[in-house]
C-alpha positions as CSV (number, residue, x, y, z in Angstrom):
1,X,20.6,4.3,17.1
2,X,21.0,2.1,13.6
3,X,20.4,3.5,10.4
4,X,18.1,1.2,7.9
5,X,16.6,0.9,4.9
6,X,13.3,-0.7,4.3
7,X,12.1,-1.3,0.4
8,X,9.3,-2.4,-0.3
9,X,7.9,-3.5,-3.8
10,X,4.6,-3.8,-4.4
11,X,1.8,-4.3,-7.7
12,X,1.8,-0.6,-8.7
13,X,4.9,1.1,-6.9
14,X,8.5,0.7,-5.4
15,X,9.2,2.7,-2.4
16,X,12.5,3.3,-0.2
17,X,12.9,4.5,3.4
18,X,15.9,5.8,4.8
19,X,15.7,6.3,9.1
20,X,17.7,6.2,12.5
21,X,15.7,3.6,14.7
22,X,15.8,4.0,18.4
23,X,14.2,1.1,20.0
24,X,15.1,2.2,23.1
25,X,13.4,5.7,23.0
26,X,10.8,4.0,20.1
27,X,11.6,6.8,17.8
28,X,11.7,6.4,13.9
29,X,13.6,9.5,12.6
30,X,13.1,9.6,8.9
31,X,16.2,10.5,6.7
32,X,14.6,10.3,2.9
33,X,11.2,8.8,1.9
34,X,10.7,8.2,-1.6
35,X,8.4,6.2,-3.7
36,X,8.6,5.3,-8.1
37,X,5.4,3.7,-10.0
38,X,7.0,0.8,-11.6
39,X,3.8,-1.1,-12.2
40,X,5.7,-4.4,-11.2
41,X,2.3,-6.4,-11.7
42,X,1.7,-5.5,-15.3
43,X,-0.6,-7.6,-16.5
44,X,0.7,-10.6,-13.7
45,X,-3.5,-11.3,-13.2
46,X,-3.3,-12.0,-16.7
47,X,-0.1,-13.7,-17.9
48,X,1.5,-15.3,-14.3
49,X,4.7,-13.6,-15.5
50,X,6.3,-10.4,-14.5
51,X,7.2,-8.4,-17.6
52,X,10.1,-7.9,-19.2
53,X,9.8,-3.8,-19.3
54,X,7.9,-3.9,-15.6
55,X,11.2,-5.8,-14.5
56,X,13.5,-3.1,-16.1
57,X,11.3,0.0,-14.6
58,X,11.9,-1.7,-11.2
59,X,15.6,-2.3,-11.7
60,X,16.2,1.1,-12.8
61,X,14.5,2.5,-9.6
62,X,16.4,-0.4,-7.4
63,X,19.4,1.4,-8.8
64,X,18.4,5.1,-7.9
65,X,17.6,3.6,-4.4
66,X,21.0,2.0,-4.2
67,X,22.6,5.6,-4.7
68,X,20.9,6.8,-2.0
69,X,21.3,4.0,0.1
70,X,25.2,4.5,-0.1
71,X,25.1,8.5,0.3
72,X,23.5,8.0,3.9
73,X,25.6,4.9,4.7
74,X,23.2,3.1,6.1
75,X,24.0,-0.3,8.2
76,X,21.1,-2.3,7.7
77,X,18.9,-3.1,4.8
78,X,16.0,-5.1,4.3
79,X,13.8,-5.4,0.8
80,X,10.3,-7.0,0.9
81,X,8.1,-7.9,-2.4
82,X,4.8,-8.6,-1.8
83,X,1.5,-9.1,-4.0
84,X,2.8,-9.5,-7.4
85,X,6.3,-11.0,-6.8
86,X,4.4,-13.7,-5.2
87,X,2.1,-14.3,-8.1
88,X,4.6,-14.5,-10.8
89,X,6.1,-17.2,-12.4
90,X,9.2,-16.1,-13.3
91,X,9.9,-14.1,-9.8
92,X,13.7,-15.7,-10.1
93,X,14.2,-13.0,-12.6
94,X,13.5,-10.1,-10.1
95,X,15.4,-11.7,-7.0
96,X,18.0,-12.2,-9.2
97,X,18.2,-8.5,-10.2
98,X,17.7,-7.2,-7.2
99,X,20.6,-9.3,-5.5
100,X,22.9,-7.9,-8.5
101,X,21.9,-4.6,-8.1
102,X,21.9,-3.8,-4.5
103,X,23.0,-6.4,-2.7
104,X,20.0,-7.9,-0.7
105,X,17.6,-11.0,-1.7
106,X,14.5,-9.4,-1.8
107,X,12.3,-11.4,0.5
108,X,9.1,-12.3,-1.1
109,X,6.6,-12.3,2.0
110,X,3.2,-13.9,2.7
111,X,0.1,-11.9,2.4
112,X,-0.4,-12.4,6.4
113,X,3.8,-11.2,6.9
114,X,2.8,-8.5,5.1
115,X,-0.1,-8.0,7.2
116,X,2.1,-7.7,10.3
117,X,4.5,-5.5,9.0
118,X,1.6,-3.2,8.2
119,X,0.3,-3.3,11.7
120,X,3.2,-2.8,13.3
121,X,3.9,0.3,11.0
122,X,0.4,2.1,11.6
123,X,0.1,1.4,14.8
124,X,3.1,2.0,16.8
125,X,3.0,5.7,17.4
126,X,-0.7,5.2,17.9
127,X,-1.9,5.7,21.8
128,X,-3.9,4.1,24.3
129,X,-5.5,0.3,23.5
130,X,-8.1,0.4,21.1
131,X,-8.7,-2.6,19.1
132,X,-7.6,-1.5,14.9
133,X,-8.9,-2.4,12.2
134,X,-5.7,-1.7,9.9
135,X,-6.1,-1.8,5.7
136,X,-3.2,-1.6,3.1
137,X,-4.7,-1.4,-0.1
138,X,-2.5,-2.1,-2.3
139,X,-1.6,-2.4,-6.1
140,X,-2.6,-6.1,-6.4
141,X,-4.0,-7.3,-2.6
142,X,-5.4,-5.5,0.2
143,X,-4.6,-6.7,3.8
144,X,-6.8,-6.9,6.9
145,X,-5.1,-6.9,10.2
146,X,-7.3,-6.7,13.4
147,X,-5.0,-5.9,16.7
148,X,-4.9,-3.9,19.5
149,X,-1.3,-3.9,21.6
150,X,-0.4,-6.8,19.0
151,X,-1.7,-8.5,15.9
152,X,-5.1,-10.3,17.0
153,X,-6.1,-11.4,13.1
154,X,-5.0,-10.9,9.6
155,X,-5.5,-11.8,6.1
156,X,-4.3,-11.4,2.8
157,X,-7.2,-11.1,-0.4
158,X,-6.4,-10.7,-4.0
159,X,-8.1,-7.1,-4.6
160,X,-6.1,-3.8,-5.7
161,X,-6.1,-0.8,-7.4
162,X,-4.2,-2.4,-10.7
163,X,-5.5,-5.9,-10.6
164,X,-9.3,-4.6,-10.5
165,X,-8.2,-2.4,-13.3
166,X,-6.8,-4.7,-15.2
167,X,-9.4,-6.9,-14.9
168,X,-12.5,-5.2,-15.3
169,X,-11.8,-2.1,-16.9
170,X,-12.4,-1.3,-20.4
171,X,-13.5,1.9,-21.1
172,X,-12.6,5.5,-19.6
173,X,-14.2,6.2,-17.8
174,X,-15.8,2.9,-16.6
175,X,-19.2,2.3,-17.2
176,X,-21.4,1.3,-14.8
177,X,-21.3,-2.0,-15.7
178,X,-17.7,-2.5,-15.0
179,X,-18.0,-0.8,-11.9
180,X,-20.1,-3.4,-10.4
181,X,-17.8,-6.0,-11.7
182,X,-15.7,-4.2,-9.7
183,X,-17.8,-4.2,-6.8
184,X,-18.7,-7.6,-7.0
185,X,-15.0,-8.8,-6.4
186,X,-14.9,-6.3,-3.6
187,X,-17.7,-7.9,-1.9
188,X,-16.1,-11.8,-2.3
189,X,-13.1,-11.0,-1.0
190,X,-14.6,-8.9,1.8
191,X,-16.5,-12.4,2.5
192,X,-13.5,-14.2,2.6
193,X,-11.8,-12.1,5.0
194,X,-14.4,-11.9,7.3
195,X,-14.5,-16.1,7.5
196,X,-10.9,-15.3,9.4
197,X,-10.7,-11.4,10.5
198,X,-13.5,-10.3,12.6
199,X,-13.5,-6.9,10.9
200,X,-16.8,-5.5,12.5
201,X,-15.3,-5.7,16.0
202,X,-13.0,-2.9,15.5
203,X,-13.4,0.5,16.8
204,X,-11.0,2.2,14.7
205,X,-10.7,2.0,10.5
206,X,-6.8,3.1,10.0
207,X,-6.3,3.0,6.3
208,X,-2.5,2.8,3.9
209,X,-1.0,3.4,1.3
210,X,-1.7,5.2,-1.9
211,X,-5.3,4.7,-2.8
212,X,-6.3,5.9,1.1
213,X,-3.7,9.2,1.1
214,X,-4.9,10.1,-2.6
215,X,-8.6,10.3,-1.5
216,X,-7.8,11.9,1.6
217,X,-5.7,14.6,0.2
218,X,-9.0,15.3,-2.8
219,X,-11.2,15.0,0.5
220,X,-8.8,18.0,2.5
221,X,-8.4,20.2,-0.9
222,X,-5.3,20.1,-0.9
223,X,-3.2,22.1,-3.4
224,X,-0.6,19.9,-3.9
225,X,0.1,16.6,-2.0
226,X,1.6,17.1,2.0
227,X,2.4,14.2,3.8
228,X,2.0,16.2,7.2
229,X,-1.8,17.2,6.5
230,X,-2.4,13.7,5.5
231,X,-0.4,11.6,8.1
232,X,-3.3,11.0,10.8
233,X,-6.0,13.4,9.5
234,X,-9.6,11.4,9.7
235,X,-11.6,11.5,6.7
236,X,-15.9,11.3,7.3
237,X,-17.7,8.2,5.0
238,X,-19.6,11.2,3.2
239,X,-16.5,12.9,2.1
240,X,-15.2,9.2,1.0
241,X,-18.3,8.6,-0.9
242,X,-17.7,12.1,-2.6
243,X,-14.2,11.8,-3.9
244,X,-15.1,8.1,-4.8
245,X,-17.9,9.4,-6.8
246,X,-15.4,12.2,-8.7
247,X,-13.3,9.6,-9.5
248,X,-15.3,7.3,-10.9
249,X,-17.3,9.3,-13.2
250,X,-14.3,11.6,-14.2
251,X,-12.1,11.2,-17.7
252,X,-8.3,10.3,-17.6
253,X,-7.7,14.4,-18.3
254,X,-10.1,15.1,-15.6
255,X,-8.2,13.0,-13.3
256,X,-4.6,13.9,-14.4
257,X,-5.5,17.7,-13.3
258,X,-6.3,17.0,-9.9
259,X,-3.3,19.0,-8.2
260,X,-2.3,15.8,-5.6
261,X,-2.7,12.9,-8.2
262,X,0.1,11.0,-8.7
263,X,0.5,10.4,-12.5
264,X,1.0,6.6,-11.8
265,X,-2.1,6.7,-10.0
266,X,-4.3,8.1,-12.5
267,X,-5.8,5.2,-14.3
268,X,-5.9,2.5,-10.9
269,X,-7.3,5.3,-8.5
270,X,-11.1,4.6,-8.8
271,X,-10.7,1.0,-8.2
272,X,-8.2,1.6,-4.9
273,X,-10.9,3.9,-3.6
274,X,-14.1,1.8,-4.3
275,X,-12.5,-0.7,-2.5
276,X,-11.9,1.6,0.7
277,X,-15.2,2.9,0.6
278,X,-16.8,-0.5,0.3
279,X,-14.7,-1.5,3.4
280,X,-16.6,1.0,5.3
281,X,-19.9,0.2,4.2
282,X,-19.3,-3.6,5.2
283,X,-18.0,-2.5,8.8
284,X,-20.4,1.0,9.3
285,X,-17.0,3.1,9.3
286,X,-18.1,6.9,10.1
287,X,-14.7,7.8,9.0
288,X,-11.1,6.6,8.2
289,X,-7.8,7.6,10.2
290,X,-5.8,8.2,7.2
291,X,-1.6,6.7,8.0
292,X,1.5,7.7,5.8
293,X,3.1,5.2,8.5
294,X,2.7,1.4,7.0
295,X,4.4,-1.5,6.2
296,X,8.1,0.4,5.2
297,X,7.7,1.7,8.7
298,X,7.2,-2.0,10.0
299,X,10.2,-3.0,7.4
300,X,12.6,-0.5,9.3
301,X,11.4,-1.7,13.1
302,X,12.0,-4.8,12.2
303,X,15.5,-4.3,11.3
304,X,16.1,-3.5,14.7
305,X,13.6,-6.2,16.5
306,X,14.5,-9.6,14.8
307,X,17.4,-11.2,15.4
308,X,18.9,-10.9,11.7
């Protein structure tokens, strides 16, 4: 048994996970799970640069995750920054914090390493063979992994929740118009990953992060957000299409008062959920098997895998 900590840092949020990994008996006991909106990728689509306030709102979570890191005295620790980290032009800023602060280089991944890590995450408690069709959408990418016992096909595309926003979004809520903007860049980078990712041959649509556990817990009714009820609960297209339709037509207040959205989340959520539901549309999903298991998970397995 090894105690690790995975980070991941994303677009739109910063998340820790404490566990005791037992490769042996392929058990990931989880010790504290915990995730800050830092909004890393402010304006990144725009500028190239990562700014100055998103940096300090991601150090000053990097040293709330240090604490915590130290009370559980964990052995192992591994930080990953993916989508806008890779984009930015001054990303020697934010290694160079997080080395100061807790100790780690933060390794700023590939789109198809984050892909794996993904996989590996959603996957491994999974039973049986079936061939996955895994999709993180994230703050400022969304990956595609195809794999059944292992990784088969993967790739990377430049759509999230934030840099959709950011992009097309002027007005609150978003008028049809930018919507379909929206859509548009939904439907290119859907092309482009299908040149490499055979998405359609999948038999199973497992979907990540927080855009996916948002609209499933508006989908179960939930009264407040519960990891349990959402962690492998399967969510019909119809219902998809419903919440996607609330959230897209409903005001910033409107939104803020649903009981299991996250405040950070209130102003990216229609784009994160578009993009899932256009996902199923382009591979004739019936329904989504919602994971709270993703790339973090993959972070902590692989602290106990590679040869580091």
């Amino acid at each position: 048994m090894t105690r690790v900590a995975a980070i991941d840092c994303g677009t739109n949020s910063i998340r820790l996970l404490v566990a005791d990994a037992d490769p042996a008996g392929g058990e990931l006991t989880d010790l504290d799970r915990r995730m800050t909106i830092v909004r890393l990728g402010q304006d990144v689509d725009r500028t190239g640069r990562l700014a100055p306030e998103a940096l300090e709102r991601t150090f000053a979570a990097c040293r709330e995750y240090a604490a915590v890191i130290e009370e559980y005295g964990v052995e192992k620790v591994r930080f990953v920054a993916t989508s806008a980290s890779r984009d930015a032009e001054n990303r020697d800023d934010f290694v160079r914090g997080v080395l100061d602060i807790l100790g780690v280089e933060p390794e700023v991944i590939t789109g198809d390493q984050e892909a794996e890590f993904s996989f590996t995450g959603a996957t491994r408690e999974l039973t049986g063979t079936d061939r996955y069709l895994v999709v993180d959408i994230g703050g400022g990418s969304t990956e595609f992994v195809v794999g059944d016992t292992r990784v088969r096909a993967a790739r990377s595309v430049d759509i999230g929740c934030v840099r959709l926003t950011e992009r097309h979004v002027r007005h609150d809520p978003p008028t049809p118009r930018e919507v379909e903007a929206i859509r548009a860049d939904i439907t290119a980078a859907l092309d482009l990953a299908e040149r490499t990712v055979p998405l359609r041959d999948a038999r199973t649509l497992v979907g990540l992060a927080g855009s996916v556990t948002t609209v499933a817990a508006i989908a179960l009714g939930l009264p407040e957000y519960d990891s349990a009820a959402i962690h492998r609960s399967r969510i019909p297209y119809d219902q998809v299409a419903s919440v996607v339709r609330r959230l897209l037509t409903a005001g910033h207040d409107e939104r803020s008062a649903i009981p299991v959205m996250h405040p950070g989340r209130v102003d990216v959520i229609g784009a994160g959920a578009l993009i899932l539901l256009e996902i199923m549309d382009r591979i004739g999903a019936r329904e989504v098997v919602v994971s709270e298991h993703d790339i973090l998970d993959g972070i902590a397995w692989s602290l106990v895998s590679d040869p580091r």
